[in-house]
RODO-943379 format. One record per residue (C-alpha): x, y, z. Coordinates in steps of 0.001 Angstrom, whole numbers, padded with zeros to 6 digits, always signed. Each point is the difference from the previous one (the first is absolute). Example, Ala and Ser with C-alpha at 12.3 -4.5 7.8 and 13.67 -1.06 7.14 Angstrom:
RODO-943379
+012300-004500+007800/+001370+003440-000660/
***
This chain:
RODO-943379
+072557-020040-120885/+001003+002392+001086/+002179+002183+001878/+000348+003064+001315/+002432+001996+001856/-001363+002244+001942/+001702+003765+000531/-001878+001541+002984/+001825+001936+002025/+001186-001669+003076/+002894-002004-000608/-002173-003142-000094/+002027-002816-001239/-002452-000667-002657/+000299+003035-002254/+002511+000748-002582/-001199+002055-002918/-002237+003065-000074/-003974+000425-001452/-000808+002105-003065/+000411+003756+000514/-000935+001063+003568/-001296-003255+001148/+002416-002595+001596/+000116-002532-002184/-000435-003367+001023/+002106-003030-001150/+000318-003658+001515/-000629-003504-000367/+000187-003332+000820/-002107-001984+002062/-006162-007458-000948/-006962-010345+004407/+001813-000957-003015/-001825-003247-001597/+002556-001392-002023/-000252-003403+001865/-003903+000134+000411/-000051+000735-004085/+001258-003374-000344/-001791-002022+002920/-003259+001255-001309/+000849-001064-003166/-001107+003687-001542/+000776+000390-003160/+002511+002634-000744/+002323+001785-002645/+002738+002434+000828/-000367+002947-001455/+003031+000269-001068/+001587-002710-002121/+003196+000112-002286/-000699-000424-003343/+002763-001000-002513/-000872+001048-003334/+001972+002289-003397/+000134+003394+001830/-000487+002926-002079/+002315+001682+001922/+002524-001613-000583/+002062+001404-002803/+003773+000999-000759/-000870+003308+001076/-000895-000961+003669/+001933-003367+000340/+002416+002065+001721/-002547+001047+002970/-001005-003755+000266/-000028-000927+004096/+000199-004054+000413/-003127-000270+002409/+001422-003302+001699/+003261+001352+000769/-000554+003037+002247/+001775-000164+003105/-001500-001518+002988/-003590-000645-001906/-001063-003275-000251/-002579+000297-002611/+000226+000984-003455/-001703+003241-000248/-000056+000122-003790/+000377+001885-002826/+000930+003433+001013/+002727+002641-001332/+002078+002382+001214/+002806+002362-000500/+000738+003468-000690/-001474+002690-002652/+000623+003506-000671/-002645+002823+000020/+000921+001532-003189/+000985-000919-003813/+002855+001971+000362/+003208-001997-000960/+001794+001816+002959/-002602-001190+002863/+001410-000910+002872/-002957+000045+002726/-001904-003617-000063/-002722-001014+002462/+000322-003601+000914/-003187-001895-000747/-001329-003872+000393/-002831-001115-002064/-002087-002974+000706/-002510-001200-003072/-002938-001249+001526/-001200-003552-000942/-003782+001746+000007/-001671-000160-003425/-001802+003288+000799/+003023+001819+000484/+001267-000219-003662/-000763+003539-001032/+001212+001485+003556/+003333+000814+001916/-001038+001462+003496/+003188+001849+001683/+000745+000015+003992/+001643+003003+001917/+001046+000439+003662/+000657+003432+001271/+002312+001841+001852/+001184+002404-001549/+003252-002533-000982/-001616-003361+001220/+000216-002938-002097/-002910-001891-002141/+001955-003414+001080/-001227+000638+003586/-003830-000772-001303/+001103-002780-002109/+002079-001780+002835/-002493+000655+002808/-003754+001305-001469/-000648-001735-003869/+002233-001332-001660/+000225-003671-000020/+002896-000466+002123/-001055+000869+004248/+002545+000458+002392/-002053+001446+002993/+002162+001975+002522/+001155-002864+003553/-000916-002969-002508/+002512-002510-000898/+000185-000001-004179/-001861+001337-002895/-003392-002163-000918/-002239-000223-003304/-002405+003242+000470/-003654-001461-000913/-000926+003679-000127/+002687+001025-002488/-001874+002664-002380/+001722-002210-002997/-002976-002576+000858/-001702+003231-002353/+001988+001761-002169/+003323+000975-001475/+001904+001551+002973/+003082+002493-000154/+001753+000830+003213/+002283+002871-000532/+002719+002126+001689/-000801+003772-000378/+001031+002465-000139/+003675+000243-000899/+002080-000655+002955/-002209-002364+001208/+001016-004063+000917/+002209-001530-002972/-001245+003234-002198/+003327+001952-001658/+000721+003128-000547/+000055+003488+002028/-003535+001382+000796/-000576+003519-001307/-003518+000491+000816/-001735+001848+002427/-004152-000203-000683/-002344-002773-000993/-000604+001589-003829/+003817-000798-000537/-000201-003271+001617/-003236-001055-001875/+001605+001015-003602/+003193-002303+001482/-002025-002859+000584/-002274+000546-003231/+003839-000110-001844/+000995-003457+001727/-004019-001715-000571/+000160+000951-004106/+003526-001937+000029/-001574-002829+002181/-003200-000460-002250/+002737+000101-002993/+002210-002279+000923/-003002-002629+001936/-002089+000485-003389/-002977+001373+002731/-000815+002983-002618/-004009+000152-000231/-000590-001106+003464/-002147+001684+002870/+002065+001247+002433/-001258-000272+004244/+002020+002040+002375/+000375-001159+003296/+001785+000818+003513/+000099+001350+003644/+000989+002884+001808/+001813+002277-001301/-000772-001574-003081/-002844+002715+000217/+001759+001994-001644/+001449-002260-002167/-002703-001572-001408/-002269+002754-000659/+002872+002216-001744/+000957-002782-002241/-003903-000840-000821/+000205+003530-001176/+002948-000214-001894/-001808-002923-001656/-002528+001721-000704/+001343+003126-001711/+002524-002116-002050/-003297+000035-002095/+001461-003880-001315/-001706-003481+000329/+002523-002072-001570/+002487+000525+003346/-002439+001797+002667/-003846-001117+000007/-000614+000415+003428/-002913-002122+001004/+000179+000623+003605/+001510+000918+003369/+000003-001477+003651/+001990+001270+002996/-000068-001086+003486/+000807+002246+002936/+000905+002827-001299/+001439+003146+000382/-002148+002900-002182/+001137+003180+000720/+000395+002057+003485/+000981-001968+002966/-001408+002280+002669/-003125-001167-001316/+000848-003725-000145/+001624-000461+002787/-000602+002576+002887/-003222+000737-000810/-000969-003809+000449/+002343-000874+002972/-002277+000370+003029/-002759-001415-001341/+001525-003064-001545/+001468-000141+003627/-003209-000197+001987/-001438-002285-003277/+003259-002862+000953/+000110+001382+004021/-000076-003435+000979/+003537-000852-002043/+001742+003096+000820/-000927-000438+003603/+001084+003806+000458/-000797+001521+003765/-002887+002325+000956/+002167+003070+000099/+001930-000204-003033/-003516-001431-001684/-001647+003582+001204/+003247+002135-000362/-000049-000820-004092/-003659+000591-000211/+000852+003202+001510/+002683+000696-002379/-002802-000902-003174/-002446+002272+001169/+002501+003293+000341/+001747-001276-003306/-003282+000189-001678/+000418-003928-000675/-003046-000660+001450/-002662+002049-001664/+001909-000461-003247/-000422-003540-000110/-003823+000534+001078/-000637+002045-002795/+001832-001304-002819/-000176-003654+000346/-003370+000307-001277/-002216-001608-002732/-000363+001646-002073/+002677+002642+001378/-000893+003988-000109/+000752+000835-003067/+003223+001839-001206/+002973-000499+000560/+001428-000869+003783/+001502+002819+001767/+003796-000498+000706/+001332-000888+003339/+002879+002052+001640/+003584-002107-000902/+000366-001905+004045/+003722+000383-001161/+000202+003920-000298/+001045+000416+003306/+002419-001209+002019/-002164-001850+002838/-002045-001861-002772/-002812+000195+002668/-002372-001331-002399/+001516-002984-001638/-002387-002327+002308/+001166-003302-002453/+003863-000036+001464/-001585+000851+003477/-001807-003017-000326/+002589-002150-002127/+002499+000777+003473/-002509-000828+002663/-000665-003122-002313/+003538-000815-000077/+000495+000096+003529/-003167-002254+001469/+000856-002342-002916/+004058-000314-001263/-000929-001738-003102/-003244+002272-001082/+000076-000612-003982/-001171+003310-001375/-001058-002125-003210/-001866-002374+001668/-001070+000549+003578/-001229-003056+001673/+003783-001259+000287/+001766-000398+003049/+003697-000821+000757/+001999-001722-000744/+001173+001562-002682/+000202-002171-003175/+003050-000115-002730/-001125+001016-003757/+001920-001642-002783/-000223+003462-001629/+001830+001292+002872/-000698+003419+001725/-002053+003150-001168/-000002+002244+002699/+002470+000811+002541/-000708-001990+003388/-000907-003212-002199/+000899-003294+000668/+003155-001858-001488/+001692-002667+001787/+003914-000457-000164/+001131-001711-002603/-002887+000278-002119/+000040+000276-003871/-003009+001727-001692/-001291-002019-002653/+000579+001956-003030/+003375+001070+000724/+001164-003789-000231/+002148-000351-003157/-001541-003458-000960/-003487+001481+000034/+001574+003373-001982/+001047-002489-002456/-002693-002219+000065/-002379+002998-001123/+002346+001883-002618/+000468+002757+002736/+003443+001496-000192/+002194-001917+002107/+001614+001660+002949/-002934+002842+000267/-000306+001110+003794/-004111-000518-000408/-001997+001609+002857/-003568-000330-000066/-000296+004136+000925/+002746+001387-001970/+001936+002843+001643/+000664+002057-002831/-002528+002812-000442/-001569-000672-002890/-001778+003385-000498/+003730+001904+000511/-000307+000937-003498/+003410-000264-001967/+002562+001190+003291/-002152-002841+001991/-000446+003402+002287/-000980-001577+003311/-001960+003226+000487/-002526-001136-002598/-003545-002057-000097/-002255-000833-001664/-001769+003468-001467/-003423-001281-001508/-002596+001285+002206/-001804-003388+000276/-002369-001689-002592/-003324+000807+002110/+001095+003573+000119/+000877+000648-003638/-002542-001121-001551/+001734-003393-001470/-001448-002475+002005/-003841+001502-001421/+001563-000628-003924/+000976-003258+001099/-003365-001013+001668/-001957+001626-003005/+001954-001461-003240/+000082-003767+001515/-003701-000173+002061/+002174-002738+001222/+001684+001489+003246/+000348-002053+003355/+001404+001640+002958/+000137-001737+003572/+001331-000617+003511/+000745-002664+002833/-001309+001434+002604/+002901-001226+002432/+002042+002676-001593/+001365+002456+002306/+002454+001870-002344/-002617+001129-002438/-003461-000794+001486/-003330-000616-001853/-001840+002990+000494/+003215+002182-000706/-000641-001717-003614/-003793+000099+000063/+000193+004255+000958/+002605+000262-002684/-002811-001443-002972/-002345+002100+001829/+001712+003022-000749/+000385-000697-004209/-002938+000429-002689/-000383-002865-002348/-002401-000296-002776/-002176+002185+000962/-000152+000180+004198/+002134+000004+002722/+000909-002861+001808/-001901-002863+001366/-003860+000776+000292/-000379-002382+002121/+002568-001819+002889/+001381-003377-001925/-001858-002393+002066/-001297-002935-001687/+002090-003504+000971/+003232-001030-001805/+000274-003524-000495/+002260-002329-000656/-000634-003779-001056/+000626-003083+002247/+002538-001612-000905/+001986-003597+000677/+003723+000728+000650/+002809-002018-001304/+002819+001890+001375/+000585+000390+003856/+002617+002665-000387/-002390+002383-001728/-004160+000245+000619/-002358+002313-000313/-003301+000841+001477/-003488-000052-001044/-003509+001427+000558/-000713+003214+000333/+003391+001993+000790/-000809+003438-000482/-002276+002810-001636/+000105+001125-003738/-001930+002846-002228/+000105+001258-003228/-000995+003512-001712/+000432+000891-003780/+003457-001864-000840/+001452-000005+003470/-000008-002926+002594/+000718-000049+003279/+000500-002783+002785/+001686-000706+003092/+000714-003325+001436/-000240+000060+003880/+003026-002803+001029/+002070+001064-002552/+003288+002734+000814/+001782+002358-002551/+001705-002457-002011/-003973-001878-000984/+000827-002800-002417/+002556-001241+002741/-002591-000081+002808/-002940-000864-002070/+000689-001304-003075/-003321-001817-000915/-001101+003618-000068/+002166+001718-001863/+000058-002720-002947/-003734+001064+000049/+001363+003489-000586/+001306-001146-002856/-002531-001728-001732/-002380+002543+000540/+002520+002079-001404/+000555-002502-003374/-004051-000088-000437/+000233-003369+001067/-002813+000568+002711/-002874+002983+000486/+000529+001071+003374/+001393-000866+003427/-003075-000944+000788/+000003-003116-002469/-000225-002983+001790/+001571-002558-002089/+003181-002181-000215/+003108+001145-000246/+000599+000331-003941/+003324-002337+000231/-001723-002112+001748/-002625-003285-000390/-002821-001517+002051/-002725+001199+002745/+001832+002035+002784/-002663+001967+000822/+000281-000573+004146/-002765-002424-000503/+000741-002979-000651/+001462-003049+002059/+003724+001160+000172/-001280+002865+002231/-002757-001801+001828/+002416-000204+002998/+001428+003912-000202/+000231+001906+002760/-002698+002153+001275/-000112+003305-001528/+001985-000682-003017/-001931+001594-002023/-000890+002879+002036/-000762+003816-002054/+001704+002802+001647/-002504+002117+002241/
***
């Protein structure tokens, strides 16, 4: 899930943090007709996918009975959610540790999943993983204006062993005083804290899947590559990554570069006046926004590498940073304009998770959900811990937490890390929701255009072919997911990409169905996005054909044009 808060220049309320190098970095976070009663009147046949099963745990042993989380006795959950662990563990051997990343680790009940653990990160920088398990995948929704947390259907559990976890240091519940300031120090951090995990869980010869959002890529491909060169199978056999609205590298390039046209693509949302419509095309064109996009958003791009953009920062008038021109005049026809998800209006609606960027909503008298001592408790979280789902400690300050600092990697599409990632795993899925304003589609898709991998560079041909996602009958009121075709998906020697059209920057919230095909495309489960098959979890012809849809509404299973 991810998160991102974004440092770009004008003092937007969003940003707090600052991108690799040069660029400004970008950091934030936050922001999913049910036939439950039909499934029954119809008398359709149906299984959960998702169904607690009691039986001798091989987890459980003296070593971890310590991290043990009673699954019917977490505060305000009516459900049990099942076996699941959590607690602290440090990142080192060292008998002297004293930085631990908080983790919570749900075995799946999925007899595929014995020889996996597949791990979850939001973004950032210094957002927690606990904000995808409460509101994207983990079994436990609580979807932001809705009254209490509900069974998630879509839970990635339904498929394998899931770890959510709270990095890097200074992070959530995580202890200890960050002293980092790149992603190689943070990947050899987290690559301490997994060999103790795997140790302790007994998870030693198991593939490992790395998964996240936002800023988590970075995250995810520097730790896939710290996998990788730890050269060692018993604690770090990567099998595979997936990341979902992402950041890759230089921002100009995601996000200015793609601004005006991703404006006139959703003109009919932003519902932006003539002038101001013509005065940022105007602005494109002398920025050189315009031809740039033209030319590089190509397949297959012109080769070599993408010339570099003028910083819209290095001056004082920022005359070319079109994306906060455009996030203002937003702001003002529409109060409540989610950057993460665009099609909301007001009113503004109240996140258990509480705030992540200046200007959000919180209510009087609310109490964010993990800051509640009975939960803290509940979960083996130290008690008393002031947990915000953005921490404001910089975690890149190195060890004088020097405000001054960020994040210095230069971004894993620009190094040359996300192209070892891509070629040691063949096994690489990158996508978007297109209702993403903060880091758009095509800000992505020029960014993969601009690498080499196995062989070429980027995408010989636009991703086009239809991403589908099975039909479905829904149990659960407070938590659906669509079906049909939803978006676009292609895939070139090891790397996948897709994007999901209703979906917004946090994508397993707003279309979960989707993203738990992610996932078992990811886990080899199915061949392609293009499979059109059940669910895996899931029993019994749903296929949009037979008499539980007969009375659907026209155009339910209408392909994108």
């Amino acid at each position: 899930m991810w998160s991102f808060k974004l440092s770009i220049g004008l003092s937007l309320l969003l940003w707090a943090g600052a991108f690799a190098e040069s660029k400004n970095a970008i950091n934030v976070f936050k922001r999913a007709d049910a036939l439950t009663s039909e499934t029954a009147e119809r008398n359709v046949e149906f299984t959960p996918p998702r169904k607690l099963v009691k039986r001798q745990s091989p987890y459980l042993t003296d070593a971890t009975q310590k991290f043990v989380v009673n699954g019917s006795a977490i505060p305000d959950v009516d459900f049990d959610v099942g076996e699941s662990y959590a607690g602290l563990l440090p990142i080192s051997s060292a008998p002297d540790e004293s930085r631990q990343l908080f983790f919570w680790f749900f075995p799946s009940a999925n007899p595929e999943a014995s020889d996996e653990v597949t791990i979850w990160f939001n973004g950032g920088p210094g957002c927690s993983s606990l904000s995808g398990f409460l509101s994207e995948n983990g079994p436990i929704q609580w979807q932001p204006g809705t009254f209490r947390p509900v069974e998630n259907p879509y839970t990635w559990v339904n498929l394998t062993n899931m770890l959510w976890v709270e990095q890097p240091v200074g992070v959530g519940f995580s202890t200890g005083v960050p002293n980092i300031t790149d992603e190689i120090q943070l990947s050899q951090e987290f690559a301490g804290f997994y060999k103790q995990f795997a140790t302790t869980f007994g998870l030693e010869n198991r593939k490992v899947y790395l998964t996240g959002e936002s800023y988590a890529g970075y995250y995810v491909p520097y730790i896939a590559d710290e996998f990788i060169k730890q050269e060692d199978d018993v604690y770090f056999n990567l099998a595979g990554v997936a990341i979902n609205d992402p950041i890759l590298g230089d921002s100009t390039l995601a996000q200015q570069v793609t601004v005006v046209p991703y404006v006139d693509y959703w003109a009919n949302v932003f519902s932006l006046n003539a002038s101001f419509t013509a005065a940022i095309h105007e602005r494109a064109d002398q920025c050189n926004y315009t031809s740039y996009y033209n030319t590089y958003l190509s397949f297959p791009p012109p080769p070599a590498p993408f010339p570099v953009l003028p910083d819209p920062f290095a001056s004082d008038e920022a005359t070319c940073d079109l994306f906060d021109t455009v996030y203002l005049a937003a702001r003002a026809v529409n109060p409540c304009f989610n950057i993460y998800h665009i099609l909301d209006t007001c009113p503004f609606l109240w996140n258990q998770l509480g705030i992540v960027n200046q200007g959000d909503y919180e209510p009087p008298g609310a109490q964010v959900y993990f800051n509640r001592t009975d939960v803290q408790a509940a979960i083996n979280a130290p008690v008393g811990t002031n947990w915000m789902q953005c921490t404001n400690k910089n975690v890149f300050g190195g060890a004088t937490n020097n405000q001054s600092l960020s994040d210095r990697s230069s971004g894993p599409a620009a190094d040359g890390t996300l192209t070892r990632v891509i070629e040691a795993t063949n096994n690489t899925i990158i996508g978007a929701g297109n209702l993403d304003f903060l880091l758009p589609t095509n800000g992505t898709l020029m960014a993969l255009q601009n690498i080499t991998w196995n062989g070429k560079q980027g995408f010989q041909s636009y991703p086009a072919t239809e991403f589908y996602t099975p039909y479905h009958p829904e149990y659960n009121y407070g938590e659906l997911a669509g079906a049909g075709y939803l978006g676009l998906w292609g895939s070139e020697r090891g790397l996948t990409f897709y994007q999901v059209q209703l979906a917004g920057h946090e994508l397993p919230e707003y279309a979960p169905g989707a993203a738990c095909r992610v996932v078992e495309l990811l886990l080899g489960r199915i061949k392609s996005f293009g499979d059109a098959g059940d669910f895996t979890t899931q029993m019994g012809n749903f296929t949009g054909t037979s008499p539980i849809y007969n009375d659907a509404p026209v155009g339910v299973q209408r392909k994108l044009a």
